[in-house]
N, C-alpha and C positions, 0 to 999 in steps of 0.2 A: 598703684592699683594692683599689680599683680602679687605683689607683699601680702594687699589686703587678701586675697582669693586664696593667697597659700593658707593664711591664717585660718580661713574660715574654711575651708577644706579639711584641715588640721584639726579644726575642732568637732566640725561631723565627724569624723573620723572619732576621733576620744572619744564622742559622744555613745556611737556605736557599739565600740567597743565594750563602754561601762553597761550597756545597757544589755550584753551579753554574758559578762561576769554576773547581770543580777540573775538571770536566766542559766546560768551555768552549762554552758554553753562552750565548747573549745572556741577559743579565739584565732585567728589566723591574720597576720600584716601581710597585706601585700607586696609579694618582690615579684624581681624578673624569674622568669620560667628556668627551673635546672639550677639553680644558685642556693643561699642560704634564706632560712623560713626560722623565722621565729614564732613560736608559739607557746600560751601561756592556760592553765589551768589554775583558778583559786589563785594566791601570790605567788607561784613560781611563774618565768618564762626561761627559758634556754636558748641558746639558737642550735640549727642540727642541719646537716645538708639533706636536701628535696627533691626528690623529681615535680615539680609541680605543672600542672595541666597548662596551655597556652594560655588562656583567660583566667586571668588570677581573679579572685572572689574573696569578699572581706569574710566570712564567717563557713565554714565548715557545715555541709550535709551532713543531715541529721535522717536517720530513718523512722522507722514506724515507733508508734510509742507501745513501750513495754514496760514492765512490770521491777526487773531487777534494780537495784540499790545502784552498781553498777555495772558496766555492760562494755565491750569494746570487741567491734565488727573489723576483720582483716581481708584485706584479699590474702588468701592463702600463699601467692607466689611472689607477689613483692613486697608484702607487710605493709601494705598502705591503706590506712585508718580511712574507713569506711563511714563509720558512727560510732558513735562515744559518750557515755555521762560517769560525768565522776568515778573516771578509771583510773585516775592517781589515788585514792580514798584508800586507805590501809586498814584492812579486814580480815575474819578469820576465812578462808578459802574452802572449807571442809576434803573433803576425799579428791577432789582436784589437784591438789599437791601429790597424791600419788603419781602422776608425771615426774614427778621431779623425780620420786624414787625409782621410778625405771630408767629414766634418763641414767643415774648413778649406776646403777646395776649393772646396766651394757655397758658404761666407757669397764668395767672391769673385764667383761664377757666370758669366755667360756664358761656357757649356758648350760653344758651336758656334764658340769661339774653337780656331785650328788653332795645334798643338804640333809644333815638331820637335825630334826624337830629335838627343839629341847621345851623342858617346860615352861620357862619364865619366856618363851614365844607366844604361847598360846593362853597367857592370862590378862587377856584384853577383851573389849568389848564395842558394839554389839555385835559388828557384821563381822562372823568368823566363818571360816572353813569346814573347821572339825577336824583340821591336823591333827595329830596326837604325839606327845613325847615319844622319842624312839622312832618315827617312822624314818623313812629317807626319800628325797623325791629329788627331780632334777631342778635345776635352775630355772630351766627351760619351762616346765610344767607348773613351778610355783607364779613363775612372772604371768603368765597368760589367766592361770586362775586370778592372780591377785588384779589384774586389770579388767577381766570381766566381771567377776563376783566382789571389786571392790573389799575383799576379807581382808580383815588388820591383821588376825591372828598370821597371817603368811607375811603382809607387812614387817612385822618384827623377824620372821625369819629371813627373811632375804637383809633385812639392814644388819640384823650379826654376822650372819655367812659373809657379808661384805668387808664389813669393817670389825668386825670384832665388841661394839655395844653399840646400841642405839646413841649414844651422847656423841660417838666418833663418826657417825652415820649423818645426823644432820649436820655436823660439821661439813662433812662432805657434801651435803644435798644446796647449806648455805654456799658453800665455793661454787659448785655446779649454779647453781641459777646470778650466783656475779658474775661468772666468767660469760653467761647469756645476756650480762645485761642488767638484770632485775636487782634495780637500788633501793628498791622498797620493799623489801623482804625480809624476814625470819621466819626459819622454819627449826621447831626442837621435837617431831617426832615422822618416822614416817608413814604415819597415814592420815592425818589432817585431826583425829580428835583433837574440841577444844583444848586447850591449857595456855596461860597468860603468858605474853610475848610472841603469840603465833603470828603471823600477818602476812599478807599479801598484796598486789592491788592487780585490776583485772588487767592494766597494761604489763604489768609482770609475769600476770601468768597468761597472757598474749604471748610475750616473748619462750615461755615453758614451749607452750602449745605449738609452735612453728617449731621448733627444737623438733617435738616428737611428732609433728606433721613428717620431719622429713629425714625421721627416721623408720626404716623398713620395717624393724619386727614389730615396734609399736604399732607402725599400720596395720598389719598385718591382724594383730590383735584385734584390738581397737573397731575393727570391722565387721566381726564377728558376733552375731546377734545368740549366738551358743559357741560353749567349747565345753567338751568332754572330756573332763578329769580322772584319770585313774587313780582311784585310793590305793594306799599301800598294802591292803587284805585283795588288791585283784578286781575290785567291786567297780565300776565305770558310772559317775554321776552326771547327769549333765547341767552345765552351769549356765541359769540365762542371764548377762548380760543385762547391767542394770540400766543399761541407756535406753532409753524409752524411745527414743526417736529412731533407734534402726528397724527398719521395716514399716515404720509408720512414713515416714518422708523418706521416698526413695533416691532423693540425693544425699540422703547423710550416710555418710562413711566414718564415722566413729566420733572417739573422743575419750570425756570419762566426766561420770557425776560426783556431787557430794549433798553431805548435808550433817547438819547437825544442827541442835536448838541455837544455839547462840550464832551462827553463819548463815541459817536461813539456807534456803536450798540453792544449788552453786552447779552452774553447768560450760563446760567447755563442750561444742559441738566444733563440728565441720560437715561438711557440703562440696558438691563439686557437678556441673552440669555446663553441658556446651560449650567446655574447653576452660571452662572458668571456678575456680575453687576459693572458696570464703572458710573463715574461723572466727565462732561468734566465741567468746568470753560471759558468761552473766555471776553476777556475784547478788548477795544479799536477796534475792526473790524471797517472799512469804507467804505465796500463794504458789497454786499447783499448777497453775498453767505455765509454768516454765518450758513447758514440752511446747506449746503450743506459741510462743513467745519468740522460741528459737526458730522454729518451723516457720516463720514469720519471716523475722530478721534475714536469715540466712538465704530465703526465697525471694525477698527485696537485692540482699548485697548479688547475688546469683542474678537475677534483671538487669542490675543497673549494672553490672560489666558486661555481662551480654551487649548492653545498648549502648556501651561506651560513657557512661556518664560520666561528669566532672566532678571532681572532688577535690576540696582544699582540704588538706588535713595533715599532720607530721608521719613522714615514712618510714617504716623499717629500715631501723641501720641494724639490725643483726647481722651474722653471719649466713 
């Protein structure tokens, strides 16, 4: 009799399961609390060590329904997966990858080293600067413009000053986000314009995003609803800050956008209220309410740790 009970135990279980996969849906098996948690997206599973909550739950909290292709919600201090769809899905990421290239920039640092503008920097498009061949500016002042004003054309500047071409540049940006972690990536330029082989997935650039959550000058940036650029004629422009969400949702503290036609519009946000800090991921949106989407998610993940809530989901093993 008790053979029988496992069996059919066994089989709700399968049953549940598949009927989660049709739903696309993270799946979660039940263990003991604090041990190993397998879990599985589309045909991969892995197993990964857990913190998981006393009352283990067959299927993973889901939040509000939004709009992105996909999407993956963090508590910002322990990397543990909030909400989630289709955040293994390999995609192009738009201007979001510029994380990665700051990331890069700083492990080399001295920032008050001075850059000059050459011309095969500034022949890209659309979102530029207006550097010009010959100028010189600091490290320091090109990073901060190129994270608020999102510009390519500084993009390419900061990856030559680095490495010497762009091709030796995303070599670098590809090692930086392995060494994070991120096994589903390619990245061949640094500022996210399409071009074939680019790809990301939003749990990848989850792991980016924690990188430069808890990194200080990124923050620093990144927070910044303006930053005031001195051109090299002496002229001071002020640069807004293409995140839409600062100042409108007074818990978000930065991030960085993207977009382009073939990526759909692409937003890393964070948030932080009542001791408690979240990092939403969205990829593929195709509508404009991504502002509104995020503002959403991230005010849900911001609740539900406030209230303690439970979550079965796979944890940040990053660093």
């Amino acid at each position: 009799m008790m053979r029988l009970i496992h069996l059919l135990m066994t089989g709700a279980a399968a049953g549940l399961l598949a009927s989660c996969a049709a739903q696309g849906v993270v799946r979660a098996i039940p263990v003991a609390p604090n041990s190993q948690h397998m879990y599985a997206e589309g045909d991969s599973a892995q197993i990964m060590p857990v913190l998981l909550p006393e009352r283990t739950m067959l299927v993973a909290t889901s939040g509000p329904a939004i709009r992105a292709a996909s999407y993956l919600l963090l508590d910002a201090r322990t990397g543990q997966h909030l909400a989630g769809r289709s955040f293994e899905t390999a995609r192009g990421v738009a201007s979001t990858q510029k994380l990665v290239t700051a990331l890069v920039v700083l492990d080399a640092g001295n920032l008050d080293k001075m850059v000059r503008v050459q011309s095969s920097d500034v022949a890209v498009e659309p979102t530029r600067l207006g550097i010009r061949p010959g100028e010189v500016y600091s490290r320091r002042e090109l990073l901060y413009a190129f994270l608020v004003k999102s510009a390519n054309d500084v993009a390419n500047v900061l990856a030559r000053d680095n490495a010497g071409s762009i091709s030796a540049f995303t070599a670098k940006m590809n090692a930086k986000a392995r060494a994070l972690g991120c096994a589903n990536s390619n990245f061949k330029n640094p500022h996210g314009l399409t071009v074939g082989g680019q790809y990301s997935t939003a749990r990848d650039m989850a792991r980016v995003a924690m990188a430069a959550y808890r990194n200080a000058v990124i923050r620093d940036v990144v927070r910044r609803k303006y930053f005031s650029f001195r051109r090299a004629d002496g002229r001071v422009v002020t640069l807004t800050n293409t995140n839409e969400l600062l100042g409108a949702m007074p818990e978000c503290n930065g991030m960085k956008t993207g977009y382009t036609v073939a990526s759909g519009r692409c937003l890393i946000s964070s948030a932080a209220s009542g001791g408690r800090e979240v990092i939403l991921v969205q990829l593929g949106t195709k509508t404009k309410y991504i502002w509104e989407d995020a503002r959403i998610m991230m005010s849900w993940g911001l609740q539900r740790l406030r209230s303690g809530g439970a979550f079965t989901a796979d944890a940040w093993t990053g660093n």
